[in-house]
C-alpha positions in Angstrom: -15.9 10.3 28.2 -12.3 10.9 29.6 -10.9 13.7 28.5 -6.7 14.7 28.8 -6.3 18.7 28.7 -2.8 19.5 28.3 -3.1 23.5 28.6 -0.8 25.8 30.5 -3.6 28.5 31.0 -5.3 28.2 34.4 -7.9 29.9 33.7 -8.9 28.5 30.3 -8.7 24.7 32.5 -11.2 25.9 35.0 -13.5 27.3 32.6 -13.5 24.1 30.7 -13.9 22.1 33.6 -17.2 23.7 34.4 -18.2 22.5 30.8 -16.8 19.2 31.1 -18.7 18.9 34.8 -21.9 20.0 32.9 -21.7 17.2 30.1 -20.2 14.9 32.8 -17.5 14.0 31.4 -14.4 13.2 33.7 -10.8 15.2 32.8 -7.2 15.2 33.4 -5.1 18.3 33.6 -1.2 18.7 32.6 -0.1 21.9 32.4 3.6 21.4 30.5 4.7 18.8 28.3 6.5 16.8 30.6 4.0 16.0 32.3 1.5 15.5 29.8 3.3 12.6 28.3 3.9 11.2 31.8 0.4 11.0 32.6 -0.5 9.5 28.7 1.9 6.7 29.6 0.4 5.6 32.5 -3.2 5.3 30.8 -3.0 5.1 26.8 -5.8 3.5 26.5 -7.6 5.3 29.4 -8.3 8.4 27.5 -10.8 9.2 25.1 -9.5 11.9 23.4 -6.6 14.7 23.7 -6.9 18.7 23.6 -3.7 19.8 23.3 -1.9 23.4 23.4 0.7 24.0 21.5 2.4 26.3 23.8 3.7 24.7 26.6 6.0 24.9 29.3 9.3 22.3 29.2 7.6 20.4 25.9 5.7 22.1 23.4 2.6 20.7 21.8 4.2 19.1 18.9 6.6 17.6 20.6 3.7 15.7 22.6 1.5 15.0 20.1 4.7 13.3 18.5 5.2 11.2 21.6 1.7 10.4 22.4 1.4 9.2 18.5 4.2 6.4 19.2 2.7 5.1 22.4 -0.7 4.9 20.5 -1.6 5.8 16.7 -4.7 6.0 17.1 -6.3 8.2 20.2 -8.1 11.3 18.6 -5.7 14.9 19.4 -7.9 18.1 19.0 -4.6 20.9 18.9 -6.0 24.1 20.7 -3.5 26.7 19.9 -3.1 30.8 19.3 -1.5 30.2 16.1 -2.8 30.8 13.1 -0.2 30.5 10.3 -0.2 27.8 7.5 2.7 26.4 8.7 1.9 25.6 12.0 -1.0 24.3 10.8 0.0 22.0 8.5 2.9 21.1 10.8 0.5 20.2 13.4 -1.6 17.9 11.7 1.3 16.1 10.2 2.4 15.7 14.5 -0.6 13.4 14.3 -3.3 16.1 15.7 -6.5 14.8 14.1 -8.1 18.3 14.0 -6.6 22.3 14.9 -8.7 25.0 16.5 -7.4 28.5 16.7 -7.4 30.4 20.1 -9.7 32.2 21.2 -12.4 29.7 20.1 -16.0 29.0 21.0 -16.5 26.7 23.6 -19.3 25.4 22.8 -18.6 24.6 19.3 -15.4 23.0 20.8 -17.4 20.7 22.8 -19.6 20.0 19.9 -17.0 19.1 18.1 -15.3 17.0 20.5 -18.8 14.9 20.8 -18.8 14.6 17.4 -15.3 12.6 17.7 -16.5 10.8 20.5 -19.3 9.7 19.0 -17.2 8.4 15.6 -14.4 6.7 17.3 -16.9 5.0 19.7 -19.3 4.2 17.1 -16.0 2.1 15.2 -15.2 0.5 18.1 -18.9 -1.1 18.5 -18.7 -2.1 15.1 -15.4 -3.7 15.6 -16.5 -6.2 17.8 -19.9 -7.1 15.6 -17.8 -8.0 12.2 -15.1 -10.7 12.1 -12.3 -9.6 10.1 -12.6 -11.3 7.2 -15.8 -9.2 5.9 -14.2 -6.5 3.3 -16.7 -3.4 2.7 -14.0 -2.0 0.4 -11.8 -4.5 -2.4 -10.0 -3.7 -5.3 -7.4 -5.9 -7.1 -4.6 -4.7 -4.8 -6.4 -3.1 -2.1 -8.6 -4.3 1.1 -10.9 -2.1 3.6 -13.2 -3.3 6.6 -14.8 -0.4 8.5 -15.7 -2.3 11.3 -12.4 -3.7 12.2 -10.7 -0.2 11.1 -8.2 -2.2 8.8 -7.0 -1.7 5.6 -4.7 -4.1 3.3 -2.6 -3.6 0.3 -1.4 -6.6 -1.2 -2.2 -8.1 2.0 0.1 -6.1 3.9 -1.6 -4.4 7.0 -1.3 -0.5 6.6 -0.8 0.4 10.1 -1.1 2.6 12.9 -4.0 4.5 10.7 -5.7 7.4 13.1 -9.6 7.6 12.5 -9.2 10.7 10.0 -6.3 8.8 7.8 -8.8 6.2 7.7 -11.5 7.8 6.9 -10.3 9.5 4.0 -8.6 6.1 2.8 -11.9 4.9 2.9 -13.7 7.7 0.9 -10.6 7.8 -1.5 -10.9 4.0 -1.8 -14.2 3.4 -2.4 -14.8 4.8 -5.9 -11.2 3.8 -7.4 -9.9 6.4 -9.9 -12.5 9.1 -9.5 -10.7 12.2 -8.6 -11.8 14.1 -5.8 -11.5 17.9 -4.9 -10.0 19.3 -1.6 -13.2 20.7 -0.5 -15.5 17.5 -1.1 -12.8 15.5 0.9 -13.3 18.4 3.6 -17.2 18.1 3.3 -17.1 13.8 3.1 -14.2 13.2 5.7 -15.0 15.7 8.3 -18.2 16.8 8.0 -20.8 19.9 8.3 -19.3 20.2 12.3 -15.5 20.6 10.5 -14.3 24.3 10.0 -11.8 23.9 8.3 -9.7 24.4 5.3 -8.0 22.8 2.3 -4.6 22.4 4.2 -6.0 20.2 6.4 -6.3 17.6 3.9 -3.1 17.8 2.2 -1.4 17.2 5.7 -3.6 14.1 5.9 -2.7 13.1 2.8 0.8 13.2 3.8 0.9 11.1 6.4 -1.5 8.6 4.9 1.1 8.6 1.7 3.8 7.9 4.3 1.9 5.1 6.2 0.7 2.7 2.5 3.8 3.2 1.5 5.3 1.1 4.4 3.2 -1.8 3.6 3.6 -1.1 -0.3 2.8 1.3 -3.6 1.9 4.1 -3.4 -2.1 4.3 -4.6 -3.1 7.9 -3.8 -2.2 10.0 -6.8 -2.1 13.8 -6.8 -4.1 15.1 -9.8 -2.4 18.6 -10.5 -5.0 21.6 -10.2 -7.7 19.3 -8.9 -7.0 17.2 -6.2 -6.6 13.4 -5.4 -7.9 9.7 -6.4 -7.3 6.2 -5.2 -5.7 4.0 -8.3 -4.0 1.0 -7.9 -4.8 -0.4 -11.6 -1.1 -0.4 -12.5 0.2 -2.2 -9.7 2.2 -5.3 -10.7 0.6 -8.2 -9.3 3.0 -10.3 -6.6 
């Protein structure tokens, strides 16, 4: 695993370069924003996954996360940051961060965590080159889903630039059309036992997925009021 730490601490970076030496994983530093970008652009596709502050020197974290997201959609951004408010929270995750963890945290469930992502985004892209494209684990009248590819269709229009969480809870959402499900079983189904998290998270997810279907079409993630959200496209005029 290759790792990009864009943290302005010194201290934090060496301790977590001890860890990273123990699991063997190989890391990149940047300690503003500038640079962080700079070095992303050189490699996109040469790092694994991003832990990002969101305190930093000449660009701050969202800022980053915003730029890394339009020079790829899809690498996984683990926000490391000392605030805690709702806000920044939510404004975070709708940057494109995939997950948020407040300062100080513990390292060790840190790296278990990032494993964890590691292991799902690598896990995809196995499966992604074991399934030709045209094998659908998820139809509906309108709608089209193939996890190994990481694709999803409405009204054959390619929702794009999807990042493995957006995804993920498409997927869930998808795959029992019009059943309605709660923010906390989304939290328990999308990100697991290893997420600690809370029900913001997935209304900021929800956000940006809304934004991203409806560039390829209707919208098909309804709100239920007092409950939470379900995947209907039964009223969708056909084309």
């Amino acid at each position: 695993m290759k790792i990009l730490m864009v943290e302005d601490n010194q201290t934090l970076c060496e301790m977590m370069a001890m860890f990273f030496k123990k699991e063997k994983w190989e890391a990149g530093y940047a300690q503003d924003g500038v640079k962080a970008v700079e070095m992303f652009k050189k490699d996109p596709t040469g790092w694994d996954i991003v832990l990002l502050d969101l305190n930093l020197p000449k660009m701050d974290g969202m800022q980053v996360a915003a730029e890394m997201r339009k020079i790829s959609p899809t690498v996984p951004i683990i926000m490391l940051t000392a605030r805690d408010s709702e806000s920044d929270q939510v404004l975070g995750l709708e940057m494109g961060a995939d997950e948020y963890v407040t300062k100080p945290f513990s390292t060790i469930a840190l790296i278990a965590r990032i494993k964890a992502l590691y292991r799902r985004t690598q896990l995809n892209q196995l499966s992604s080159t074991q399934q030709i494209a045209s094998d659908f684990d998820v139809q509906t009248p309108h709608f089209k889903l193939n996890s190994k590819t990481r694709e999803a269709f409405l009204d054959d229009q390619q929702i794009e630039n999807l990042t493995p969480k957006e995804f993920d809870l498409l997927k869930t959402l998808a795959s029992k059309p019009k059943q309605v499900f709660t923010r906390e079983q989304l939290l328990q189904l999308v990100w697991n036992y290893e997420y600690y998290g809370d029900e913001r998270t997935v209304d900021a997810h929800i956000k940006k997925l809304r934004q991203k279907i409806e560039k390829a079409g209707p919208q098909v993630i309804q709100t239920v009021w007092g409950v939470g959200y379900k995947f209907d496209d039964s009223e969708v005029e056909d084309q």
